[in-house]
C-alpha positions as CSV (number, residue, x, y, z in Angstrom):
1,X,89.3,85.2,101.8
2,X,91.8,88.1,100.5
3,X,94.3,88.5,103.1
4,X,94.9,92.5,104.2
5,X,97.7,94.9,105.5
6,X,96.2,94.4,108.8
7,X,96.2,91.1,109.0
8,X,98.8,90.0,111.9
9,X,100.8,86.9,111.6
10,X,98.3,84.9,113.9
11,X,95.4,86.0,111.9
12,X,97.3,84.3,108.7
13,X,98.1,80.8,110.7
14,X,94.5,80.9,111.8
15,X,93.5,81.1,108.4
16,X,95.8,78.9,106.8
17,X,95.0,76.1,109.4
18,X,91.2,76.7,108.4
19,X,92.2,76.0,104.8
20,X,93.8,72.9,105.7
21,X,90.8,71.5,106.8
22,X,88.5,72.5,103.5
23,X,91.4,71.6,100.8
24,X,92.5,68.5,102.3
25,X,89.3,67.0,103.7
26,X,91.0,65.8,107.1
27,X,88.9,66.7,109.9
28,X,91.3,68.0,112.0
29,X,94.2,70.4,111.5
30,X,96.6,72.8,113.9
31,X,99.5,74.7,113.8
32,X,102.1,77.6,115.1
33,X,105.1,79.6,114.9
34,X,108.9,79.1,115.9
35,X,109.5,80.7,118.8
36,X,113.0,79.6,120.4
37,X,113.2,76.3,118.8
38,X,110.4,75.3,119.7
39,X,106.7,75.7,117.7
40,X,103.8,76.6,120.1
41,X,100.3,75.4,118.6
42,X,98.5,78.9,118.7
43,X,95.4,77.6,115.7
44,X,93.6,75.0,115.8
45,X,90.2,73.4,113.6
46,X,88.1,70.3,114.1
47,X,89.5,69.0,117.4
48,X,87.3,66.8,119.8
49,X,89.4,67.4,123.0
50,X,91.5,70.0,124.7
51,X,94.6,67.9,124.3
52,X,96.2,69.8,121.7
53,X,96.1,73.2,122.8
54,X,98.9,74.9,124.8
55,X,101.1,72.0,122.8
56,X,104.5,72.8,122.5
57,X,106.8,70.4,120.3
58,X,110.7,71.3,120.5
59,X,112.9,71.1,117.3
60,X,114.0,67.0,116.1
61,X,111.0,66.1,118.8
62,X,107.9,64.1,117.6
63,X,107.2,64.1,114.0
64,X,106.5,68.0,114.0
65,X,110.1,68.9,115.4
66,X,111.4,66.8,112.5
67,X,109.6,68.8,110.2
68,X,110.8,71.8,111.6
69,X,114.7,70.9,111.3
70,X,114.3,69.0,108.4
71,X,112.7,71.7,106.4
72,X,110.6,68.8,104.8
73,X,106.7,67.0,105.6
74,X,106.7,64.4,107.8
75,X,104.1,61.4,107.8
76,X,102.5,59.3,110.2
77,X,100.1,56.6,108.8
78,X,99.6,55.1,111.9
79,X,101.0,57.5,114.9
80,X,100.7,55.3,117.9
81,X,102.8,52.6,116.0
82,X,105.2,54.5,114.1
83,X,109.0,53.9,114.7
84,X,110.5,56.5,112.8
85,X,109.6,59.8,115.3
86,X,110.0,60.1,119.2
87,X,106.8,59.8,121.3
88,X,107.0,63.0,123.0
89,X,104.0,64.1,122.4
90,X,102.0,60.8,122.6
91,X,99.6,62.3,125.5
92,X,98.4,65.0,123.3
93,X,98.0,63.5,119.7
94,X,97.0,60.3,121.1
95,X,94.6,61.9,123.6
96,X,92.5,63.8,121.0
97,X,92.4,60.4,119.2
98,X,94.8,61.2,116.1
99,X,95.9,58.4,113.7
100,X,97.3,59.5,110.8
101,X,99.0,62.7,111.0
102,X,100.8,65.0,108.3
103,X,102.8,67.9,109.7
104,X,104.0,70.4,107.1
105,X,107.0,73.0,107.8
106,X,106.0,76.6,107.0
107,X,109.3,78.2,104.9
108,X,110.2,81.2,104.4
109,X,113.2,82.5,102.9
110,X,114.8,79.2,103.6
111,X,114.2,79.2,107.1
112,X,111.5,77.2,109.5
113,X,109.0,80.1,110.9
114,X,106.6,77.0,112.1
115,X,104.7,73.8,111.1
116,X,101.1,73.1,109.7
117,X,99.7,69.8,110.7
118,X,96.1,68.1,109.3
119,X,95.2,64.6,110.7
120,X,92.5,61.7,111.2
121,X,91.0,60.0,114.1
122,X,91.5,56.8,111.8
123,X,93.9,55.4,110.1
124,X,93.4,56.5,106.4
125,X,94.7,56.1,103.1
126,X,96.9,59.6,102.5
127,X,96.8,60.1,98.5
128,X,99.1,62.9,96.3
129,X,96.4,64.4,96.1
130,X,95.9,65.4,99.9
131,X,99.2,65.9,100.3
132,X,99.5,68.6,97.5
133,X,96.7,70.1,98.9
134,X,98.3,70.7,102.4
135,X,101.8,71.4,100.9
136,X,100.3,74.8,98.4
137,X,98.4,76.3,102.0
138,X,101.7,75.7,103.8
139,X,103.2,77.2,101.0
140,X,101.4,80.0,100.4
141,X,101.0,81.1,104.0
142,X,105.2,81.4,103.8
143,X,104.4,83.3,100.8
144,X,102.1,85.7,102.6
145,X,104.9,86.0,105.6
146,X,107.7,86.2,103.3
147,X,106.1,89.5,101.5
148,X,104.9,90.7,104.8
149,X,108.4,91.0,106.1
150,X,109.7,92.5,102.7
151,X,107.0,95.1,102.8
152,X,107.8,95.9,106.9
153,X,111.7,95.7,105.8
154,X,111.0,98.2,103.0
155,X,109.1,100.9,105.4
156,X,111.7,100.8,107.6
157,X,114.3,102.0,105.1
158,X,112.0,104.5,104.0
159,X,111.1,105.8,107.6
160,X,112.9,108.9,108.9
161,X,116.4,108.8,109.5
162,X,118.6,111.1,111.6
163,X,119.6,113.9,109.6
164,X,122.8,113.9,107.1
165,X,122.4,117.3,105.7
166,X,125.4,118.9,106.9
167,X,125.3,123.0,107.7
168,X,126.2,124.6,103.8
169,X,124.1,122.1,102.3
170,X,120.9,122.8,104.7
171,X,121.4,126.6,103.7
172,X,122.3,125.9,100.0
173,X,118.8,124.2,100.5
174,X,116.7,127.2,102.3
175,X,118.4,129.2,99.5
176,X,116.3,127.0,97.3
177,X,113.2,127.0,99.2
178,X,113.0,130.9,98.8
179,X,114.1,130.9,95.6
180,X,110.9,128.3,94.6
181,X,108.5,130.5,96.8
182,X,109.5,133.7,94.6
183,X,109.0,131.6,91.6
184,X,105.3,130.0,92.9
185,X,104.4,133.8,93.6
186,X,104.7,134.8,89.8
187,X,103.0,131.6,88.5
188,X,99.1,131.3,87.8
189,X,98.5,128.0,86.8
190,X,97.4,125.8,90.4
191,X,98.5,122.6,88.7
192,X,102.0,124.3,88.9
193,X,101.5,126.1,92.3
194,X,100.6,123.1,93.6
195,X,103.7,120.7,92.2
196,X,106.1,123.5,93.2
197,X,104.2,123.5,96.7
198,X,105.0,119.9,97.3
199,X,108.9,120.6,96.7
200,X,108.9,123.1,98.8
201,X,107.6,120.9,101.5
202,X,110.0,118.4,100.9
203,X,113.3,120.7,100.7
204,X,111.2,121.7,104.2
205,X,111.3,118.2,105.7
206,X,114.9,117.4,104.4
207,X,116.1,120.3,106.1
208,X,114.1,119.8,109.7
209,X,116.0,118.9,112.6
210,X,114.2,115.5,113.4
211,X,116.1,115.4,117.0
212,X,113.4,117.9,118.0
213,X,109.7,117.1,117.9
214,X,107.8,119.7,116.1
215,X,105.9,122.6,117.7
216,X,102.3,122.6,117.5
217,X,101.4,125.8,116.5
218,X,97.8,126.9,115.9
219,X,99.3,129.8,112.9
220,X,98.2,129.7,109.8
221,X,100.7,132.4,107.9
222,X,99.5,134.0,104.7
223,X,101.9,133.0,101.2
224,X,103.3,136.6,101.4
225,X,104.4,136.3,105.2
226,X,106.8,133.0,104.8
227,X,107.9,134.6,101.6
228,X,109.5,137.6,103.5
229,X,110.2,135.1,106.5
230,X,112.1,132.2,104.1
231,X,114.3,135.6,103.0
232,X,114.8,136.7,106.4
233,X,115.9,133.1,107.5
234,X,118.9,134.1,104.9
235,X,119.6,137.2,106.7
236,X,119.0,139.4,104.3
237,X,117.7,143.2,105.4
238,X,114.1,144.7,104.9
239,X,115.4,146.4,101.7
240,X,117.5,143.6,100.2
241,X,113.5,141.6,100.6
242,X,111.8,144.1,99.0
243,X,114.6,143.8,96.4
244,X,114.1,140.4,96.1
245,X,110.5,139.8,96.0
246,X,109.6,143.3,94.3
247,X,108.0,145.1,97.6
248,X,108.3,148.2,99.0
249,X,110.3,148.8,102.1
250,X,107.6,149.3,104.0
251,X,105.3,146.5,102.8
252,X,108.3,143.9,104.1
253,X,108.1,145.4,107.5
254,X,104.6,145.3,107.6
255,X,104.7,141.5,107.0
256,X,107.3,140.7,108.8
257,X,105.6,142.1,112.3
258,X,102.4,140.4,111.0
259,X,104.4,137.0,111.0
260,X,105.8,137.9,114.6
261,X,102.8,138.8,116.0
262,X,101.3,135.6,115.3
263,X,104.4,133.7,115.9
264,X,104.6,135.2,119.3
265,X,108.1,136.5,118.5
266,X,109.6,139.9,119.6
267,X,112.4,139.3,117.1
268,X,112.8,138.3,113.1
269,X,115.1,135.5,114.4
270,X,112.6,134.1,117.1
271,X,109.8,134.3,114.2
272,X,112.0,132.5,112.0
273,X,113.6,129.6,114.7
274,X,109.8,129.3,115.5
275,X,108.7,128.8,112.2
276,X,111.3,126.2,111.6
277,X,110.3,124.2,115.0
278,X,106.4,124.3,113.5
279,X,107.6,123.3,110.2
280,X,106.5,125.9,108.4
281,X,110.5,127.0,107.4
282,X,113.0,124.5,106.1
């Protein structure tokens, strides 16, 4: 089954320890995650007894812990007998009646996130072909973590940071914004309109302080009213407006106490600081 975004880390073990089972044909199979050198078995498939859950195996301890250091799979033909692993964890393996036991580190970027295991309740012959099997689902579950914390890695960079833009460029900016919104008022073409629409809202959101949360505001300004509004952010006078965007004196006054009205603002500067705490001002 196709993995997802949503998919948590557990979900993926779960899976992967599911897998183990089909692809290897062992009847049994369980894992978990690192957490403080130590792996935790969180998943497991095919078990007879409650042994094995809660288990905990600590790093260089029983042939898990190995794997973990060692970074390698481990083997147990025969676990009750085997001299080559501590015996920590004799009560739970040996308790769910486990014989022969593979345990399979789970890498990722070079580093141990946890270990896969896949046993029998009888001692059996472990081929290549088994142990390929449990190697490419250990495998390819660090492949799935690996690109899952490349992804989260890459969202945070492009999340929002505090703001850089210092004071001439965030008005060498708002210059720009108003000079776009005269431009968008002469074009005709909506393809364009709507390009030049999205700068605009970006030169908006580079601009916004990000140390205040925005205002909701239930406003809805007409194109004409944050074109006379982005000019008066600039200070410029009713006449040097209608100058600008080819209005009459009069017309720039009558938009400018339109956007107040609705911005609750008894001033041009209170319509304008409240249009830039909605967001609708860069």
């Amino acid at each position: 089954m196709p993995t997802t975004a949503a998919d948590t880390d557990e979900e993926l073990l779960s899976r992967a320890v599911g897998e183990l089972v089909l692809r290897t044909g062992l009847p049994v199979a369980f894992g978990g995650f690192e957490r403080a050198n130590a792996v935790e078995v969180t998943s497991i498939v095919g078990s007879r007894t409650p042994y094995l859950s809660g288990l905990v195996v600590h790093a260089e301890r029983g042939l898990g812990g190995r794997a973990l250091v060692e970074r390698r799979p481990r083997l147990a033909l025969d676990y009750r007998s085997s001299r080559n692993i501590t015996h920590d964890y004799d009560r739970a393996v040996l308790g769910e009646g486990i014989s022969t036991l593979f345990a399979v580190p789970i890498v990722v970027a070079g580093r141990s996130r946890g270990v896969l295991y896949c046993g029998s309740w009888e001692t059996t012959a472990f081929g290549e072909n088994t142990a390929r099997a449990a190697l490419a689902v250990a495998s390819g579950l660090g492949t799935e973590l690996r690109v899952r914390e490349e992804v989260g890695r890459r969202l945070a960079l492009l999340a929002p940071q505090e703001p850089t833009v210092d004071v001439s460029a965030r008005e060498e900016l708002r210059e720009a914004y108003a000079a776009l919104r005269r431009i968008s008022a002469d074009v005709t073409d909506n393809g364009i309109r709507a390009r030049l629409a999205d700068i605009e809202r970006r030169l908006a959101e580079l601009t916004r302080d990000r140390t205040a949360p925005l205002e909701a505001l239930d406003v809805r300004l007409s194109p004409r009213e944050v074109d006379v509004l982005s000019c008066a952010a600039l200070g410029q006078t009713n006449a040097e407006i209608a100058k600008t965007l080819s209005l009459r004196e009069g017309t720039v006054k009558s938009y400018l106490q339109s956007a107040m009205s609705k911005l609750d603002a008894s001033t041009r500067h209170a319509a304008v600081a409240r249009a830039r705490r909605a967001g609708l001002l860069p």
